[in-house]
FIVEX-547005 format. One record per residue (C-alpha): x, y, z. Coordinates in Angstrom, 2 decimals. Example, Ala and Ser with C-alpha at 12.3 -4.5 7.8 and 13.67 -1.06 7.14 Angstrom:
        c1        c2        c3
     12.30     -4.50      7.80
     13.67     -1.06      7.14
***
This chain:
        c1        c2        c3
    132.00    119.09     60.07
    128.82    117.49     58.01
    129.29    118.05     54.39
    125.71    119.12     54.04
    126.14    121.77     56.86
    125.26    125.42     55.62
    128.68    127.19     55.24
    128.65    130.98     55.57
    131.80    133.06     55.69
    132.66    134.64     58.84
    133.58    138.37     58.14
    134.78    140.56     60.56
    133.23    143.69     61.80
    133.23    146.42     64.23
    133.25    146.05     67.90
    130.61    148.24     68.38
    128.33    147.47     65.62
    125.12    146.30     67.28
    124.52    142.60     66.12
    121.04    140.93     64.57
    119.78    137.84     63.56
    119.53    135.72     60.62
    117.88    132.42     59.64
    117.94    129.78     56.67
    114.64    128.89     54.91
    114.42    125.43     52.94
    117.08    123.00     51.97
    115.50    120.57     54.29
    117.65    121.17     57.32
    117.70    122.44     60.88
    119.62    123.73     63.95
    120.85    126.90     62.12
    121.88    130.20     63.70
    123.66    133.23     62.91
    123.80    137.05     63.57
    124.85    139.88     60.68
    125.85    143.71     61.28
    124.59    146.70     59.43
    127.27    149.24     58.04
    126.50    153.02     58.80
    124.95    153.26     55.48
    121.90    150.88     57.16
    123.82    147.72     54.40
    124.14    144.35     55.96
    127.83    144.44     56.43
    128.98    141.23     57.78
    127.56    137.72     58.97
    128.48    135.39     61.82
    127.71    131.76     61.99
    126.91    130.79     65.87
    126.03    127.31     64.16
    125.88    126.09     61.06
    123.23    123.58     61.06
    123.10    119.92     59.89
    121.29    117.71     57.39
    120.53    119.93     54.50
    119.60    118.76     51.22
    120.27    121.79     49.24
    121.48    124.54     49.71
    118.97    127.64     52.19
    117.82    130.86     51.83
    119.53    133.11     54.15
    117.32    135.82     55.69
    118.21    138.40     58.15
    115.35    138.15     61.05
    114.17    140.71     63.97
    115.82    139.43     67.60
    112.93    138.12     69.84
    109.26    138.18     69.23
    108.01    141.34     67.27
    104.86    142.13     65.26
    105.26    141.72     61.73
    102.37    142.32     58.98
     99.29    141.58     61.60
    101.11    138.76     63.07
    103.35    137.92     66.28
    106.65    135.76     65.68
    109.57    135.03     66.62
    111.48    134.82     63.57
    109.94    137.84     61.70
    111.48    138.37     58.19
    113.45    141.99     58.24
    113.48    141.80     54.24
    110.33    144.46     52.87
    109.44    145.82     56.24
    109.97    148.86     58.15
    113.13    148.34     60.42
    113.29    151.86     62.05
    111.91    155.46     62.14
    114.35    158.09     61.89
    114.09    161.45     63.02
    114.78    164.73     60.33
    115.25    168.67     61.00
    111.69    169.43     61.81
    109.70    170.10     64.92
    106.64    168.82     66.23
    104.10    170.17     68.55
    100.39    169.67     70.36
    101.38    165.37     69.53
    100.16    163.43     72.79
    102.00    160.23     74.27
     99.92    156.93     73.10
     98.90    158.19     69.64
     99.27    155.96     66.81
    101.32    156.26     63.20
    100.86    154.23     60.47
    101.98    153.77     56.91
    100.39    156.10     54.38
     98.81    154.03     51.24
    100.79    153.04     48.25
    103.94    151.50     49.19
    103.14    148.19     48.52
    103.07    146.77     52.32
    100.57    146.73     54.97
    100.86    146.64     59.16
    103.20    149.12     60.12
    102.05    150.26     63.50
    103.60    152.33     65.64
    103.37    154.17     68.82
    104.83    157.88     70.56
    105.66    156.82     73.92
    107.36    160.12     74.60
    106.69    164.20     74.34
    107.61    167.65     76.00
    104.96    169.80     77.39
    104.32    171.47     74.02
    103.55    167.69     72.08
    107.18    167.53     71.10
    107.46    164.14     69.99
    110.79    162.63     71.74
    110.65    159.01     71.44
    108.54    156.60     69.07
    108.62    152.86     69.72
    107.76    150.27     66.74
    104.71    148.02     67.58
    104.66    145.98     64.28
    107.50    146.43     61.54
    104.65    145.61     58.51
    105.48    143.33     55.36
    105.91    143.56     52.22
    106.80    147.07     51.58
    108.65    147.68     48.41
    109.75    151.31     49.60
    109.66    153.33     52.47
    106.40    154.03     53.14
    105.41    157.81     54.55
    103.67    158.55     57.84
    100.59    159.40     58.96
     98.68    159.87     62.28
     95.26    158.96     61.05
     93.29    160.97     64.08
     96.19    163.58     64.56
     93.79    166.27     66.84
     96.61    169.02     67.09
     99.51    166.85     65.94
    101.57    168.74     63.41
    104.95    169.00     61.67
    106.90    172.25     61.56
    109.23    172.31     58.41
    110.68    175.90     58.21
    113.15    176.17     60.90
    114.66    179.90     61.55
    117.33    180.61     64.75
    116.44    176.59     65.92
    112.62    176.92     66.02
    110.32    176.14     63.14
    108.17    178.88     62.03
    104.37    178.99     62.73
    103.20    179.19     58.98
    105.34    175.75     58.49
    103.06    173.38     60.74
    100.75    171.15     58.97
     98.92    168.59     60.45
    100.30    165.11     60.40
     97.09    163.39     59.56
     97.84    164.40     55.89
    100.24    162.26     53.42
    104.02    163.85     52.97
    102.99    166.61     56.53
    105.49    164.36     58.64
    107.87    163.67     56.04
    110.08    166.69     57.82
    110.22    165.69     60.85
    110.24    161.72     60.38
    111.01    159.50     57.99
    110.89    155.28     57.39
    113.50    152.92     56.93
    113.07    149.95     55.14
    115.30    146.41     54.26
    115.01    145.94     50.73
    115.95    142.71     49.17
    118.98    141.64     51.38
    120.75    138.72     50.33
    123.01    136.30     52.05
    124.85    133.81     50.09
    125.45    130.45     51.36
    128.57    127.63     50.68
    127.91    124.34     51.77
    127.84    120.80     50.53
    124.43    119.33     50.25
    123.39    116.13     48.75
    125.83    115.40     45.97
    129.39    116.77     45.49
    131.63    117.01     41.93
    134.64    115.48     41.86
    137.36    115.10     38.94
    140.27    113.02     38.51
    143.78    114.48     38.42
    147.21    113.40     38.61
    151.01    115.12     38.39
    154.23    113.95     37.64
    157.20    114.45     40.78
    156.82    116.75     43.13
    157.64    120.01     40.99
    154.68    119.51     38.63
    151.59    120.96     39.19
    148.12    118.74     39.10
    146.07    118.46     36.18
    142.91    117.19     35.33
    143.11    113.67     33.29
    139.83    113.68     32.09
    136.73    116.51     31.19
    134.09    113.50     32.63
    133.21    114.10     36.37
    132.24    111.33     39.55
    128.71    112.63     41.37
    129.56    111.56     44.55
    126.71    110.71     47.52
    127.21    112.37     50.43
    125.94    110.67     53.65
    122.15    110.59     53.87
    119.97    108.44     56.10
    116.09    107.23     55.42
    114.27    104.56     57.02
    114.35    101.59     58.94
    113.36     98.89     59.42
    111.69     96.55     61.94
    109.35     99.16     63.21
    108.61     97.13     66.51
    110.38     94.65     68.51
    110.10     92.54     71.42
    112.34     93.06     74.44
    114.88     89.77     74.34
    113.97     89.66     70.36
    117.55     89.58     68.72
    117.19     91.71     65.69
    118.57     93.28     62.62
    117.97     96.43     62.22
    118.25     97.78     58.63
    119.09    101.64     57.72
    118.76    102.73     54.64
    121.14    105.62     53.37
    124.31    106.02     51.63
    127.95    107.23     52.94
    127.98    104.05     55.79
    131.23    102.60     56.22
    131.93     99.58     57.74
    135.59    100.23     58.94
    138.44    102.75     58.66
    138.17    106.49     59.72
    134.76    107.50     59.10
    133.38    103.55     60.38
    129.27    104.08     60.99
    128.45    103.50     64.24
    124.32    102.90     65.19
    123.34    103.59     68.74
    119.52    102.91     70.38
    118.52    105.33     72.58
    116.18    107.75     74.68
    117.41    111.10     73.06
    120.41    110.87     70.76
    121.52    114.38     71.79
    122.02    113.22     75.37
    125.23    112.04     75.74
    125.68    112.13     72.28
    129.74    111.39     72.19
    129.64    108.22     73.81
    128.82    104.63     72.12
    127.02    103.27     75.93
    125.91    105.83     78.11
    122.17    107.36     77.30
    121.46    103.86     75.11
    118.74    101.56     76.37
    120.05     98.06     77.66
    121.31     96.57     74.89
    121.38     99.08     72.38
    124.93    100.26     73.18
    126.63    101.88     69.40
    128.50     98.99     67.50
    129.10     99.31     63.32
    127.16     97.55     60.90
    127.33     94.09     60.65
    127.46     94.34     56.86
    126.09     96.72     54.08
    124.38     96.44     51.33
    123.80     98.50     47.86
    120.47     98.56     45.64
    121.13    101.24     42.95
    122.70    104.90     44.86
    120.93    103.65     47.86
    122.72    101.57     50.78
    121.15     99.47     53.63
    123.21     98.54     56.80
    123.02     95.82     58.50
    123.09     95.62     62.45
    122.25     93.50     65.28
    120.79     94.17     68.33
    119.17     92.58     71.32
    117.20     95.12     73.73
    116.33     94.24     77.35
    114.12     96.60     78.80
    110.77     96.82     81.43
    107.70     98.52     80.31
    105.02     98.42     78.11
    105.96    100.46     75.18
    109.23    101.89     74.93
    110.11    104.37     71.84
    113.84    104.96     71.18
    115.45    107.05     68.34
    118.06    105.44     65.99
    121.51    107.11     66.12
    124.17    107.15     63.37
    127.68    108.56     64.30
    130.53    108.42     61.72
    133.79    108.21     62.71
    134.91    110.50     65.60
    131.93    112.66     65.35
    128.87    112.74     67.90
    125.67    110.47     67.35
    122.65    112.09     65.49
    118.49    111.12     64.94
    118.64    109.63     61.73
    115.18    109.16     61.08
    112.04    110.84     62.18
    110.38    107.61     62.87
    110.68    105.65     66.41
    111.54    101.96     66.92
    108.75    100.88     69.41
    109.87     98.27     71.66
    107.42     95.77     73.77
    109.54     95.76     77.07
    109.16     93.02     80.12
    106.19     92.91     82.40
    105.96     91.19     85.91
    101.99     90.63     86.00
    101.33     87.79     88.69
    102.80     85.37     91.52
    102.11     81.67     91.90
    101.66     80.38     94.79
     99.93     82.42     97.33
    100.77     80.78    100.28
    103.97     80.26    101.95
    104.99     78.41    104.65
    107.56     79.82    107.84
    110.90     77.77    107.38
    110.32     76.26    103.89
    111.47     76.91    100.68
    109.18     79.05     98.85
    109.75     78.60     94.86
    107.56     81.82     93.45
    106.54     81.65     89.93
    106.44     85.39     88.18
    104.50     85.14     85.47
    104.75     88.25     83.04
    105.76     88.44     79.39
    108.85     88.84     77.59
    111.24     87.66     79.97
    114.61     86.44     78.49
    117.43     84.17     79.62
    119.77     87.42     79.61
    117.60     88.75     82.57
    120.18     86.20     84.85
    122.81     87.59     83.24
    124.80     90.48     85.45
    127.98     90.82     82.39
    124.96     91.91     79.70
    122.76     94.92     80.65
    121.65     94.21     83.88
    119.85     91.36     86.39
    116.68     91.22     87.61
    116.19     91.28     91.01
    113.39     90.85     93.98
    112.46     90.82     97.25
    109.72     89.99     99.93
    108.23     92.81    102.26
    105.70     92.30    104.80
    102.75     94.86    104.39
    103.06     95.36    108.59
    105.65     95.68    110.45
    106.98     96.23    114.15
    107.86    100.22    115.03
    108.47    102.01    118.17
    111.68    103.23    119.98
    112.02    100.06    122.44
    110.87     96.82    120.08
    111.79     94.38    117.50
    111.68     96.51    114.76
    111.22     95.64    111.12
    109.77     92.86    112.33
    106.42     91.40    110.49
    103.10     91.49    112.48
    100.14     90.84    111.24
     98.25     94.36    111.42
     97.30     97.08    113.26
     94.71     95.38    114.93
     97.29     92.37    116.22
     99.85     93.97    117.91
    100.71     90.69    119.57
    104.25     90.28    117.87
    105.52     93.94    118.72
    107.33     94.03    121.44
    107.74     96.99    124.19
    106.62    100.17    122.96
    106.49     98.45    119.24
    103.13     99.22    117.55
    101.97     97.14    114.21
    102.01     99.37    111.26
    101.97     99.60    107.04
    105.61     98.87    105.76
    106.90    102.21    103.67
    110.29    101.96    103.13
    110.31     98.61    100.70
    109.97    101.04     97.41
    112.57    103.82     98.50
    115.21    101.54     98.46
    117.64    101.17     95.20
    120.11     98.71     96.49
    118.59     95.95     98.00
    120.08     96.33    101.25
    117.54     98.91    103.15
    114.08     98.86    104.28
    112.19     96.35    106.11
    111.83     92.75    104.39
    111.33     89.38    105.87
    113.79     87.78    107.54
    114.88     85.27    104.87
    113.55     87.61    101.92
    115.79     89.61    101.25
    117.04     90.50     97.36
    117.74     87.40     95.50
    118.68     87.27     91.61
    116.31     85.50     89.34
    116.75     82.01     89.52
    115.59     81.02     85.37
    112.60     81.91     83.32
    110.54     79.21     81.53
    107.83     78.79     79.19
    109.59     80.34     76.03
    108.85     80.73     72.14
    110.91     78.49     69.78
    114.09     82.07     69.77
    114.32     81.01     73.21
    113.25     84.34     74.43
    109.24     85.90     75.12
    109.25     83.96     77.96
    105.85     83.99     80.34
    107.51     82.69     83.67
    110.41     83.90     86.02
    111.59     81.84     89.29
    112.68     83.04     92.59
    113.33     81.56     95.61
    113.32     82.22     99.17
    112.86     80.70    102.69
    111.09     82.97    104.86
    110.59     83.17    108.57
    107.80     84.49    110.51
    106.62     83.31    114.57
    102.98     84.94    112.65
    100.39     84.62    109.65
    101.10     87.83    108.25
    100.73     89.26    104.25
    103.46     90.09    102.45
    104.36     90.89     98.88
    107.36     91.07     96.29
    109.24     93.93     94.94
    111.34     93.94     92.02
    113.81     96.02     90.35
    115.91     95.56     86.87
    119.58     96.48     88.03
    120.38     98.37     84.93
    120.35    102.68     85.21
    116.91    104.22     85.66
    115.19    101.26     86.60
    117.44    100.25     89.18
    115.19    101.29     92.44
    112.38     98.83     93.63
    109.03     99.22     93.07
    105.95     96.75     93.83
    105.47     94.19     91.59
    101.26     94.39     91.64
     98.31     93.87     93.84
     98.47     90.31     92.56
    102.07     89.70     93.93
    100.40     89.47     98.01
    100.69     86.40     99.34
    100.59     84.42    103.21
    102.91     83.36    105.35
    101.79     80.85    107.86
    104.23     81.58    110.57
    105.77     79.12    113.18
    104.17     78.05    115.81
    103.61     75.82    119.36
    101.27     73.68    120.21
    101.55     71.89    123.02
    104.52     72.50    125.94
    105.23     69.78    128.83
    108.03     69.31    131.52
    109.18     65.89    132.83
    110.03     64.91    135.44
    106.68     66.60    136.99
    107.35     68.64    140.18
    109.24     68.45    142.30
    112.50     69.22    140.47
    116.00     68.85    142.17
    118.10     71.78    141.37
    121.12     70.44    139.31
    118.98     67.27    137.95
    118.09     67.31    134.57
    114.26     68.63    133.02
    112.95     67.42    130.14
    110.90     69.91    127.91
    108.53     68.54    125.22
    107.08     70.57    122.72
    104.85     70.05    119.41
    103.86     72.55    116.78
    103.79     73.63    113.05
    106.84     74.83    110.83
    109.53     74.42    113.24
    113.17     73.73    112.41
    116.14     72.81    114.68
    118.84     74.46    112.44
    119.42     77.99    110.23
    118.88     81.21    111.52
    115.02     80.43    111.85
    115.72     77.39    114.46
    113.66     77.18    117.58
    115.30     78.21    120.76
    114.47     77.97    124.51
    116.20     79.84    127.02
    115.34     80.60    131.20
    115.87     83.50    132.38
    116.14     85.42    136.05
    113.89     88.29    134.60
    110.48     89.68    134.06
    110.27     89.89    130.94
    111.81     88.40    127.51
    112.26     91.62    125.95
    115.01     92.15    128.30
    116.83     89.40    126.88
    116.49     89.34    123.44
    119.67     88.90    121.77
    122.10     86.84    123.64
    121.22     83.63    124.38
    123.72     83.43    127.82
    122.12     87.74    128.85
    120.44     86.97    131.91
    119.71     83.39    131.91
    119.93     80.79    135.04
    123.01     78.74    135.47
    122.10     75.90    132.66
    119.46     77.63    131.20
    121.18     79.88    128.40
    119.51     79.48    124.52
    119.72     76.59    122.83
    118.37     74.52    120.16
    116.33     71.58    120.50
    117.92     67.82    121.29
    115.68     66.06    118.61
    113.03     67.47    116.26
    111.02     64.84    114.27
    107.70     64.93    112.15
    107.50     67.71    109.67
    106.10     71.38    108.80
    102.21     70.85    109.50
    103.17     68.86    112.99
    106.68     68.90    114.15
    107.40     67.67    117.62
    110.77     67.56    119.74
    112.35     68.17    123.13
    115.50     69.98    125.05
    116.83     68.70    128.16
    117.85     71.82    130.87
    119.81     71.20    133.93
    119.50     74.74    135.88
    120.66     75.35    139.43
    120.30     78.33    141.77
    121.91     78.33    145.75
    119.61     78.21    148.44
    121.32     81.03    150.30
    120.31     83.45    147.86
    116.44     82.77    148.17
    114.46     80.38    149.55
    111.93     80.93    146.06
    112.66     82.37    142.66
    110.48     82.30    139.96
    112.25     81.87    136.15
    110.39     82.70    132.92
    110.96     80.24    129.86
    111.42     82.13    126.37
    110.96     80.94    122.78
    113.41     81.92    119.72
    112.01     81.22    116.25
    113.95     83.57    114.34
    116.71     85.98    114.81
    116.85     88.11    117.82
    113.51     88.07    118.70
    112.30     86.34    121.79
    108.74     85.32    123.54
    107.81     84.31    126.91
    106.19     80.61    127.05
    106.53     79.68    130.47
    107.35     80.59    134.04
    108.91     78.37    136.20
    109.38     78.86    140.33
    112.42     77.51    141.96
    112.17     76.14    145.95
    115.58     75.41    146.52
    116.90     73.61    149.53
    119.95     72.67    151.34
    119.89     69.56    149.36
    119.01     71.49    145.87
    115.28     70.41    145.70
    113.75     72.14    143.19
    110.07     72.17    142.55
    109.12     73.43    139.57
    105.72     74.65    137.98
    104.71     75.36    135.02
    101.97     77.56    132.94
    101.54     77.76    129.33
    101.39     81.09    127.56
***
């Protein structure tokens, strides 16, 4: 328990006794709570603590307060002092009559208090009051203060009662001072006192010592030790930098740096929030550990603690959390340690090309060599998504097209639209990103202050694939709790993709072509590779269409004509050239002519028709062969 918790004993009462509530005023504390009975003589006859509070100074006022929010003195609260107000209206021996529901009593003059209100909210059919109802207790009365109703009409109090009736001579009218004091009378809570035991800022202690077991301990000397009870203040730095490894100093007294009670400082959102744990609920980095070290200027101590927060955002406030020992952490200062967390701002360069490395500079502040780090908070991640992709039932979807005017690279019912699902994702494995781009780890960061951390510039890398110019833009997330879902880095994180692409597509030996000899295929264009999964391909096939045959190179294809790479690729990205030799063959007795369509593979499973090719076969396997360019 905290030594500077207000202690009240617990006494017991009866089962049936109907329970209020009580408060502390002062001794710079909080988070107290109690209820208290009231005997049948209307004393307050026992108290129960439902908690005891934390962090006070010295020791509270104890005050017995009205459950919920009443009217007390002209005002609405709720926590409205019972001490010196009216707490209930009792009812005596005589009658009333000719007293109408929703007319109003107050307090008669010269009680000391003012703003007792209340209402009759019940009668018989002869203005027998049955039930009144309290609308504001009043303050400050220092007795019970009389009734009146100050426009009464025909309200009156009978005081002469004979065989259960009051006589007719005995009615006054109730808008005179003492008239209802026979049939009803005030209550009022005078000076109720609660005593509190606690220990506050300082504690007494002596020294004493015995002599074997049978003797009994004595004090040794009449002097006595004040001794400090824990008690935090300030701290400093007020602001850091996310990556900035810092000391943070607390100023207080009862820290410990080992043994039983050790002090234990946490960072975090809201120390009540998992409040029992060192890690969980602290920002990355600010995990509980003890002080470093501690020092002492006069009664006051300062410890010593080092942290190193990694965190996104602009301005980040976090509350400073002391535990000691086994118990839970608690905000130790009012004050909040503002932290300047990581930005992504910006990508350099804008331009990729299909098949080549693409080195992206994110340049941002406060980046710090822990970000590669997956063993310290957490890693920073990204990935590429085109802003258009490929949807429909029957196409290559996912794939990147260039917009919803171009619907050239959609396939079958596929129709070019806005990608959507790039920011729902929070693992890195769903939603639609460039083949190539998917989520890679930050590579280093550069550009950094003399600490080695404040860093301007993070590196990624991918190699990206696209048969298309198309847009496309990076997402990031920091794999570390509540940040770990991506988002979109900025408007300035688009870039291009120049996609792959032919230029040029001849056949030798010209036609005619003997089925089973060998066909040469020459092509040239722009950011085309012969290996990875973004190598060129050419297949024939005995079909209509390509989309037929999109992800096996042997589906459908002629005898000698299933998907394959090129022989020889030479030149480079802006003008690549190369050629693949086919040998395909087809019996005459099938069909005298068949026509074969040519298609191109730039990236995986996704195929496009180039060229269709007609087959005369003859006893003798001639084959003449034609050829048109897409």
């Amino acid at each position: 328990m905290d030594p500077r918790t207000a202690v009240l004993t617990v006494c017991t009462f009866p089962a049936f006794m109907r329970l209020h509530a009580c408060s502390a005023i002062g001794g710079g504390g909080n988070s107290f709570s109690g209820r208290f009975g009231v005997g049948l003589a209307g004393q307050l006859d026992a108290v129960y603590i439902s908690s005891p509070g934390k962090v006070f100074s010295t020791a509270p006022t104890i005050i017995p307060v009205y459950d919920g929010t009443v009217g007390c003195g002209g005002s609405t609260s709720g926590a409205c002092p019972m001490t010196k107000s009216v707490t209930q209206v009792v009812k005596k021996e005589g009658q009333t009559r000719g007293c109408g529901v929703g007319s109003i009593i107050i307090a008669a003059p010269g009680s000391g208090g003012n703003g007792f209100r209340a209402e009759i909210t019940d009668s018989d059919d002869l203005g027998q009051i049955r039930a009144i109802k309290i609308r504001d207790h009043g303050s400050g009365y220092t007795r019970a203060p009389q009734l009146i109703l100050p426009v009464p009409g025909s309200c009156a109090c009978g005081s002469y009662i004979v065989d259960g009736s009051a006589t007719q001579d005995s009615f006054q009218s109730v808008g005179t001072v003492g008239a209802f004091d026979a049939c009803f009378v005030t209550i009022t809570a005078l000076n109720a006192v609660v005593a509190s035991n606690g220990g506050w800022n300082t504690r007494n202690i002596r020294l004493c010592s015995r002599f074997g077991s049978a003797s009994i301990w004595r004090q040794i000397s009449d002097s006595t030790v004040k001794l400090l009870l824990p008690e935090d203040g300030t701290f400093t730095p007020g602001t850091v930098d996310s990556g900035q490894l810092f000391t943070l100093q607390l100023t207080g007294t009862g820290f410990e740096l080992d043994g039983p009670l050790q002090t234990r400082i946490k960072i975090a959102y809201d120390c009540d929030q998992y409040a029992g744990t060192d890690n969980q609920g602290a920002l990355p980095g600010g995990g509980g550990r003890p002080c470093n070290s501690i020092s002492v200027t006069g009664l006051t101590q300062t410890c010593h603690v080092q942290f190193k927060i990694v965190i996104p955002g602009t301005v980040v406030q976090a509350q400073i959390c002391r535990r000691m020992g086994g118990s839970i952490y608690e905000k130790k200062s009012s004050s909040l340690l503002n932290i300047s967390g990581f930005q992504l701002l910006s990508i350099t360069p804008t331009n990729a090309v299909s098949n080549a490395p693409y080195i992206v500079t994110v340049r941002g502040i406060n980046f710090d060599p822990s970000l590669l780090d997956p063993t310290y908070t957490g890693i920073l991640r990204a990935k590429v998504c085109p802003d258009y992709v490929c949807k429909g039932e029957i196409t290559n979807l996912g794939e990147p097209c260039a917009g919803t005017s171009d619907q050239r690279m959609c396939r079958g019912d596929g129709t070019c639209e806005a990608e959507t699902t790039c920011t729902a994702d929070i693992t890195g494995e769903t939603g639609a990103f460039f083949p190539g781009g998917s989520t890679a780890n930050i590579l280093t960061v550069q550009n950094c202050n003399s600490q080695h951390y404040g860093c301007t510039e993070a590196i990624f890398q991918w190699t990206l694939m696209s048969m298309a110019n198309v847009n496309a833009r990076v997402y990031w997330m920091y794999d570390f709790d509540r940040f770990a879902i991506f988002s979109s880095l900025s408007d300035n994180s688009r870039f291009v993709i120049e996609g792959s692409w032919l230029t040029s597509f001849t056949q030798s030996p010209p036609s005619p072509v003997f089925s089973g000899s060998i066909m040469t295929l020459n092509i040239t264009g722009r950011n085309l590779v012969n290996t990875g999964v973004g190598a060129v391909k050419l297949k024939w096939i005995n079909t209509t269409d390509c989309d037929a045959s999109r992800l096996k190179d042997d589906l459908d294809s002629f005898t000698g004509g299933d998907g394959r790479v090129l022989d020889m690729i030479g030149g480079n990205h802006s003008h690549s050239h190369g050629y693949v030799r086919f040998c395909l063959s087809y019996p005459h007795i099938q069909a005298p002519l068949v026509s074969a369509l040519n298609c191109l593979d730039t990236q995986q499973n996704v195929r496009h028709p180039c060229a269709c090719v007609f087959f005369f076969s003859f006893l003798v396997f001639v084959l003449v062969f034609t050829l048109q360019m897409c």
